[in-house]
C-alpha angles and dihedrals in degrees: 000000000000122000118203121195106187129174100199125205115234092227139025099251084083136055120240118230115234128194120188128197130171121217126207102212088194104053097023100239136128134190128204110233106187154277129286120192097189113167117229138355094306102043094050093053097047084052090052100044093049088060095044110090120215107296090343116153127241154186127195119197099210122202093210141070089276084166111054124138096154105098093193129033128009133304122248093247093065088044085055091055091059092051086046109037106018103117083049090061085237112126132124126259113233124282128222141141089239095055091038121013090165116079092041080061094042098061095045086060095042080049101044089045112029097024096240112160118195118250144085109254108114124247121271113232118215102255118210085246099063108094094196128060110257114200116253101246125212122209124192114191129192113238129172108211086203094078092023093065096037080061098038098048093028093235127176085207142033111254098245106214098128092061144043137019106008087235093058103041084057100054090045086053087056091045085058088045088060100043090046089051088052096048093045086059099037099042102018105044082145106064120094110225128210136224095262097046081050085057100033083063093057100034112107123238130296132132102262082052094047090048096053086037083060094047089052093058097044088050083047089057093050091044087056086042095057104032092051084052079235089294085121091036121094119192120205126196117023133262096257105055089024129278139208120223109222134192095240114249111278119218128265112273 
């Protein structure tokens, strides 16, 4: 199965970063590919489908309100972030099409050519029993890396590299390089890094390297997702108005 992290930009002026990871259901194993940095609709969905082997099922973890039908206002989802994560600093900012027209139309055209429904069920596998073809199916879920990494690396703050001083933002950026060095050994002993992710973790901030940072995260949250069989995952919201697909809480150390 093939796992896609992508920060997506909200509009086309700046590139998205995409992470890609494959995951071996049988022997519980998974093996990170790769990055990809494409610019725009088009570009995105090349980089995607040059990863995506023939009927192979995916599921792609999406830093952006991939589900918003309100044109005006905020979704309930992100209202529900503010009850949840407000004394972490890690609510949403509100969603709307008019703030953000794009990842509602980036996931109609991952849907209309790669086949990708939103959702967080996880995809069925054709099994050796089964004596029909099932389609490959292709899930996107929305995730929000704020509250995902206060729970994954049990925070009682955001890390807050995205806002703020330059210096500072830099040396909280470090701060999430080695915390996501720490959880990669501590949660996800069985992915098998590669020689840019290895770099990416030492190379000091700027913005390419923040984007596919990013994409990594967000990779890592489908990959828990997935491998717990969404026994550890928690939605909030719902399809229909937009939804966020969490880690659970873990329990206190």
């Amino acid at each position: 199965m093939l796992l896609i992290g992508l920060d997506l930009a909200w509009g086309e002026k700046n590139s998205d970063g995409v992470c890609f990871i494959r995951y071996d259901e049988a022997r519980r194993r998974a093996r990170l590919l790769g990055y990809e940095y494409p610019q725009g609709d088009l570009a995105l969905v090349a980089a995607i489908t040059g990863r995506l082997r023939p009927d192979e099922p995916a599921f792609a973890a999406i830093d952006a309100p991939i589900v918003c039908p309100n044109l005006t206002g905020t979704r309930p989802v992100d209202r529900l972030t503010h009850t949840l994560f407000h004394r972490e600093h890690a609510a949403c900012h509100p969603a709307n099409l008019t703030k953000c027209p794009r990842p509602p139309r980036v996931l109609a055209r991952l849907a209309a050519d790669l086949g990708f429904a939103s959702g967080w069920s996880l995809p069925l596998i054709e099994t050796q029993k089964s004596k029909t073809e099932i389609p490959a199916p292709r899930i996107a879920a929305e995730v929000y890396p704020h509250p995902a990494m206060v729970r994954l690396f049990r925070l009682p703050r955001i890390i807050k590299y995205k806002k703020g001083p330059v210096a500072a933002r830099r040396l909280e950026f470090r701060r999430l390089q080695g915390l996501l060095t720490a959880l990669l050994t501590r949660e996800f002993p069985f992915l098998l890094l590669d020689a840019d992710t290895n770099a990416l973790l030492a190379t000091p901030w700027t913005k390419p390297v923040e984007d596919r940072t990013d994409a990594l995260f967000c990779a890592l949250l489908a990959l828990w997702h997935v491998h717990h069989a969404g026994t550890r995952s928690e939605v909030l919201g719902d399809l229909a108005t937009g939804f966020i697909l969490l880690p659970a809480a873990l329990p206190p150390r």
